[in-house]
C-alpha positions in Angstrom: 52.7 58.5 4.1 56.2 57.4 5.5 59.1 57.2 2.9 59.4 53.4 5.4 55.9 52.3 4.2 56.1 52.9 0.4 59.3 50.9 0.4 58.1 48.0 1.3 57.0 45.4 -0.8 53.8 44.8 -1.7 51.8 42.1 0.3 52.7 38.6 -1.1 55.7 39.1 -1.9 59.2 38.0 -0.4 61.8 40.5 0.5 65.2 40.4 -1.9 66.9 38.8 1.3 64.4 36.0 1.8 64.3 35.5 -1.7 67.9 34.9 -2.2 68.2 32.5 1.0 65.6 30.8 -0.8 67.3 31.0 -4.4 70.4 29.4 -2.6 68.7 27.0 -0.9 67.4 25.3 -3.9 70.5 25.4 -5.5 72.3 23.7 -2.8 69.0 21.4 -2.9 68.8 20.6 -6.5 72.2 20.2 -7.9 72.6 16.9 -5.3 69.6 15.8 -6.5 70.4 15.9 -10.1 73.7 14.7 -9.7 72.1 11.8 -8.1 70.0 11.0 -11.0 72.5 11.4 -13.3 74.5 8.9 -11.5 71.7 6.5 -11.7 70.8 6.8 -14.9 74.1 6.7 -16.3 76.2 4.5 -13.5 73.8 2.0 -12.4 73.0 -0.1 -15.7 76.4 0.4 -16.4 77.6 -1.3 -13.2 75.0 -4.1 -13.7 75.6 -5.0 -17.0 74.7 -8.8 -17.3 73.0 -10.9 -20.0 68.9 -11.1 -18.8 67.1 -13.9 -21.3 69.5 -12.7 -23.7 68.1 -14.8 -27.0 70.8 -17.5 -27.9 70.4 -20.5 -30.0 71.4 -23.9 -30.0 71.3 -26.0 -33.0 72.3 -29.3 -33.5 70.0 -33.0 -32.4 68.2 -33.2 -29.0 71.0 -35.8 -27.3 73.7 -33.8 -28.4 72.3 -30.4 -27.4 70.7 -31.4 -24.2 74.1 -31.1 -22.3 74.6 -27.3 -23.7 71.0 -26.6 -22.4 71.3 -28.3 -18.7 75.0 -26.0 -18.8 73.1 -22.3 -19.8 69.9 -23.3 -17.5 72.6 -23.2 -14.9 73.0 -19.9 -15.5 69.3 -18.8 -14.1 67.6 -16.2 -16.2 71.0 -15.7 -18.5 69.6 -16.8 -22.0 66.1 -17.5 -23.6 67.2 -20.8 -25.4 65.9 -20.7 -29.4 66.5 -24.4 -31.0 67.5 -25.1 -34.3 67.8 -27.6 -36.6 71.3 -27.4 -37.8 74.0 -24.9 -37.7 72.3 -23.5 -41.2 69.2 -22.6 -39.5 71.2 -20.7 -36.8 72.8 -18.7 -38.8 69.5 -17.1 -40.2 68.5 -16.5 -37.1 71.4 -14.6 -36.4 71.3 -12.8 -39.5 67.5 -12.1 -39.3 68.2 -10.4 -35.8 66.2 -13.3 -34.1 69.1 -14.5 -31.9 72.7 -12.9 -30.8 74.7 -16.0 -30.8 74.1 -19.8 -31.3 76.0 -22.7 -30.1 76.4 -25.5 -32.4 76.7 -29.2 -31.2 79.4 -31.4 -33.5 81.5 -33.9 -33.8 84.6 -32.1 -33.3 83.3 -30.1 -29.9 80.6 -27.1 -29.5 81.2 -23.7 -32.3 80.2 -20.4 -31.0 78.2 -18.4 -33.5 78.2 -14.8 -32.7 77.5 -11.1 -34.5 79.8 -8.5 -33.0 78.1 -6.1 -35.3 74.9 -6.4 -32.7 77.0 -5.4 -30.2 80.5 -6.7 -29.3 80.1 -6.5 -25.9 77.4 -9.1 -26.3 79.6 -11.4 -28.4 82.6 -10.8 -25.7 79.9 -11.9 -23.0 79.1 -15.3 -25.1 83.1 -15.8 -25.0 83.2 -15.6 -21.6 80.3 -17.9 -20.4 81.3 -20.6 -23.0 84.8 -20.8 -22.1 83.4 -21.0 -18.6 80.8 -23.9 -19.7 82.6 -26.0 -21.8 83.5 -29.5 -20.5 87.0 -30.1 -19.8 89.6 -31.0 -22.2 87.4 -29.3 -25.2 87.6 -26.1 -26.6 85.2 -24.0 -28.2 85.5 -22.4 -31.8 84.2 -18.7 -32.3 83.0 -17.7 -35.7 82.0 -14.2 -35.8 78.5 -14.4 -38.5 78.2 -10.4 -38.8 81.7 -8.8 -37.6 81.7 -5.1 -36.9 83.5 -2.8 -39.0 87.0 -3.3 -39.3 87.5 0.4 -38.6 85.2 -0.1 -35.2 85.4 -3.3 -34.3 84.8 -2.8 -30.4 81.8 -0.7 -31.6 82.9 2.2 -29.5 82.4 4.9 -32.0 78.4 3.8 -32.7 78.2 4.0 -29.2 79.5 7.6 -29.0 77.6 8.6 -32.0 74.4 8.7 -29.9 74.3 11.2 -27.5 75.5 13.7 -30.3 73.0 12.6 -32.7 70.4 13.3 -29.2 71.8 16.9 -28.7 71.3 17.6 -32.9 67.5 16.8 -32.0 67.1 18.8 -28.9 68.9 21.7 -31.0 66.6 22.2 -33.7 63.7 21.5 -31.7 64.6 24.3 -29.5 66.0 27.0 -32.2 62.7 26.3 -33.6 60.9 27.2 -30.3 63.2 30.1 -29.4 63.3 31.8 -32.9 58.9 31.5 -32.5 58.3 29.3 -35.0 54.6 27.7 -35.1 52.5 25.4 -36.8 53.6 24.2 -40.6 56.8 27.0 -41.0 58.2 24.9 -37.3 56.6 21.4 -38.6 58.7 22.2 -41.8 61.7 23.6 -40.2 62.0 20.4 -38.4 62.0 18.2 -41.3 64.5 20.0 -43.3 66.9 20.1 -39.7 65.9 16.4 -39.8 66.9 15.4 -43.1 70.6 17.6 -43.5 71.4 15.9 -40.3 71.0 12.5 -41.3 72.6 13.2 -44.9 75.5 14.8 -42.9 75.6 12.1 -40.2 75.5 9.2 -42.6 78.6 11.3 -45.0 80.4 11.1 -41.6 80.0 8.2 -40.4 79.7 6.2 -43.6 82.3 7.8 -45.7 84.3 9.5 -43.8 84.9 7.0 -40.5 83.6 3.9 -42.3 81.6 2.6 -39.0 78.6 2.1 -41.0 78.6 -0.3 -43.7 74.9 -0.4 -45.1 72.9 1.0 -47.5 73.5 4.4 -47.2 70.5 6.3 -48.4 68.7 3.6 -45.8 71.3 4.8 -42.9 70.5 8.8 -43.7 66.9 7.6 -43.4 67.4 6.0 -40.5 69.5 9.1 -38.5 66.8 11.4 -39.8 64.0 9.7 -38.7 66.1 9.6 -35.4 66.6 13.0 -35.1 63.2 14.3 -36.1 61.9 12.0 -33.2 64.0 13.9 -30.8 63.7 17.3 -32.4 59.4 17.0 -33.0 59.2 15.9 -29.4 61.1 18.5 -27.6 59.3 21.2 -30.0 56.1 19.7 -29.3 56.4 20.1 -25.4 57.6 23.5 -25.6 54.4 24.3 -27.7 52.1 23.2 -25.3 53.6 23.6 -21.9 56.1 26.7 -22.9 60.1 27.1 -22.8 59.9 24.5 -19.9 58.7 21.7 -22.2 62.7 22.2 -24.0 64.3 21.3 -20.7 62.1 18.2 -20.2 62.4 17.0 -23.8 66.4 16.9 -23.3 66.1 15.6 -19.8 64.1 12.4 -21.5 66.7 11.8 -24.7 69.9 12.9 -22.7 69.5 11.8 -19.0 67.4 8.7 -19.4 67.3 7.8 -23.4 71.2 7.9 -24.0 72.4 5.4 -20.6 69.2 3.3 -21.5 69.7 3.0 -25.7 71.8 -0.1 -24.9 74.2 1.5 -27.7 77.4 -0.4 -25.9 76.4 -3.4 -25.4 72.2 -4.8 -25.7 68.9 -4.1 -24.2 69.2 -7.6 -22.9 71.9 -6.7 -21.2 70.9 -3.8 -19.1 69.0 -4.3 -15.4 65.2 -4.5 -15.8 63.1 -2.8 -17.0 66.0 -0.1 -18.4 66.6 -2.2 -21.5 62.6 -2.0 -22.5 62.3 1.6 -21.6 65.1 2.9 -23.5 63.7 0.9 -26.8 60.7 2.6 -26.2 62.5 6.1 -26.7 64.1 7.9 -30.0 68.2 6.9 -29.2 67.5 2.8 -28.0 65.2 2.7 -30.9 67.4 5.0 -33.2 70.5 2.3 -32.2 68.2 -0.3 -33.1 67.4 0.5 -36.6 70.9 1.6 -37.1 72.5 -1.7 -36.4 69.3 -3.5 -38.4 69.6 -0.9 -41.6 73.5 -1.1 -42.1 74.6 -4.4 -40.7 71.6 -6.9 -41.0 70.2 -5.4 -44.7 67.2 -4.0 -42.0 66.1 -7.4 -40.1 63.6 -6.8 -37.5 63.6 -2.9 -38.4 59.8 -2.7 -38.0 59.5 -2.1 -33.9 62.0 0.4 -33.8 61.3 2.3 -37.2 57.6 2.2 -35.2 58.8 3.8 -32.4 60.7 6.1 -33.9 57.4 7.4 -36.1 55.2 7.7 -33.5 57.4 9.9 -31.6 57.7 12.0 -34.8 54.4 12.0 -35.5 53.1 13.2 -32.0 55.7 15.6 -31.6 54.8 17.4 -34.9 51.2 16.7 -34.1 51.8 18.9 -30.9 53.5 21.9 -32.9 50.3 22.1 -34.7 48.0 22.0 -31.4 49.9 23.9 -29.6 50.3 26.7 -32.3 46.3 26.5 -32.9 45.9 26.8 -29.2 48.3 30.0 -29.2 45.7 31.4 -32.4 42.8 31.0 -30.5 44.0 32.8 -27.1 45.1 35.5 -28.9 42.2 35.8 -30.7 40.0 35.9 -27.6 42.6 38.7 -26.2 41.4 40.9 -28.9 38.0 39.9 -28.6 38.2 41.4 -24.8 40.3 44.1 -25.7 37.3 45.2 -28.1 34.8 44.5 -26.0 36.3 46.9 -23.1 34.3 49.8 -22.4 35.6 53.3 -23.0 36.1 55.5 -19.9 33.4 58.3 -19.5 35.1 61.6 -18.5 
């Protein structure tokens, strides 16, 4: 046969130079493409960042309050009004997580109640529209219920705290893929990775940088559960659907869970529906229960300790499937490989 024929590749098969045009073209293709997703994930609530029935109460009697109400109804969609008694009861509701702010009717002129600690962009934001609302010739006295951290009081170190807290999870839920761990040695794996990063995350950022300011055994419970939400979820895809499944765990927790956590400012405050997605993913819900466990003695802790379980729970429920899937096709592999018959010379 020709030496030109038996190069050639076999049938199917692109030749290296139509392979590589095709190699480039997809990089050329795909790199916009992800740049352009990145942009929107990351830019676009960013750029839109505006209160959406952001919960706010007003407290004080009916004729006093109803002229606060007509002012915030002007600001369509803005706030999702919670009445209350007296300034007493609005303060609960602050502390209990029900509300971010409440405006208090008196005799001296409308008080701003707000919690920076639930977000100080959120608190800024209530600044800002009540110095825009209030009626001429009065001004309006701020009283901050549950301040941030004197060492973060602009909250920008929480903030930055989540996408690191992300990568820790998509680390030891790939090492564990990577090194070929399966069933209970990864499910175990995961956990101890889980709990030495929250008891080194809350030393950090309790002790050392003083940005938390709960109970602390509740904060390392809280960061663990956090990251083995992350870490179970990107182990479990890579047990069913292969190394793959690691790229699309840290695509979901980096490129959509960290812009749509609402760490800087509030789900409220994001575009809709960003702010409800990124609760219902491991760092909105992690931020969550972080702000409830160390600022608000864990008020309205349940969704988002929830959350954060099932994601756990599902992820380490797919380590197990996936590694008894991987038992049973090897198993029937050697079953064939017995069953072969031996060549007859």
């Amino acid at each position: 046969m020709p030496s030109s024929l038996s190069s050639a590749p076999p049938s199917g098969t692109a030749s290296p130079p139509a392979r590589h045009r095709r190699d480039m073209a997809a990089v050329v293709l795909l790199i916009p493409v992800l740049v352009a997703v990145a942009l929107w994930a990351f830019a676009w609530p960013a750029a839109r960042t505006a209160p959406r029935d952001l919960p706010l109460g007003v407290a004080g009697s009916a004729s006093a309050t109803a002229p606060i109400e007509q002012r915030l109804a002007q600001q369509d969609g803005a706030f999702e009004i919670h009445r209350y008694a007296d300034e007493a009861a609005a303060r609960d509701a602050i502390e209990d997580r029900t509300v971010y702010g409440a405006i208090v009717a008196t005799a001296q002129g409308p008080k701003l109640l707000t919690a920076s600690a639930a977000g100080p962009l959120v608190a800024q934001s209530l600044q800002q529209s009540m110095a825009g609302q209030a009626p001429e010739g009065t001004s309006v006295t701020t009283v901050d219920v549950v301040p941030a951290p004197a060492e973060d009081p602009r909250g920008a170190a929480l903030t930055s705290s989540v996408l690191p807290l992300g990568l820790a999870g998509v680390a030891a839920g790939s090492v564990v893929t990577l090194l070929g761990l399966r069933g209970l040695r990864a499910v175990g794996a995961l956990l101890g990775a889980a709990v030495f990063v929250g008891v080194v995350a809350a030393a950090l950022t309790h002790n050392w940088l003083g940005i938390l300011s709960g109970d602390w055994w509740a904060e390392a419970g809280a960061l663990s559960l956090s990251t083995l939400a992350v870490s179970g979820a990107v182990a479990g895809l890579a047990a069913l659907v292969g190394t793959p499944g690691i790229g699309v765990g840290a695509l979901l927790v980096v490129l959509l869970g960290n812009p749509f956590s609402g760490a800087s400012s509030a789900p409220e405050m994001l575009p809709e529906p960003v702010g409800v997605v990124g609760q219902w993913l491991p760092p909105g819900a992690g931020t969550s229960l972080l702000r409830s466990v160390s600022f608000f003695d864990g008020a309205a802790a349940t969704g988002p300790v929830l959350t954060l379980t099932w994601w756990a729970v599902l992820g380490l429920g797919a380590v197990l499937l996936g590694a008894t899937l991987h038992r049973r096709a090897a198993t029937a592999d050697e079953k064939v490989v017995e069953r072969e018959p031996a060549m007859v010379n």
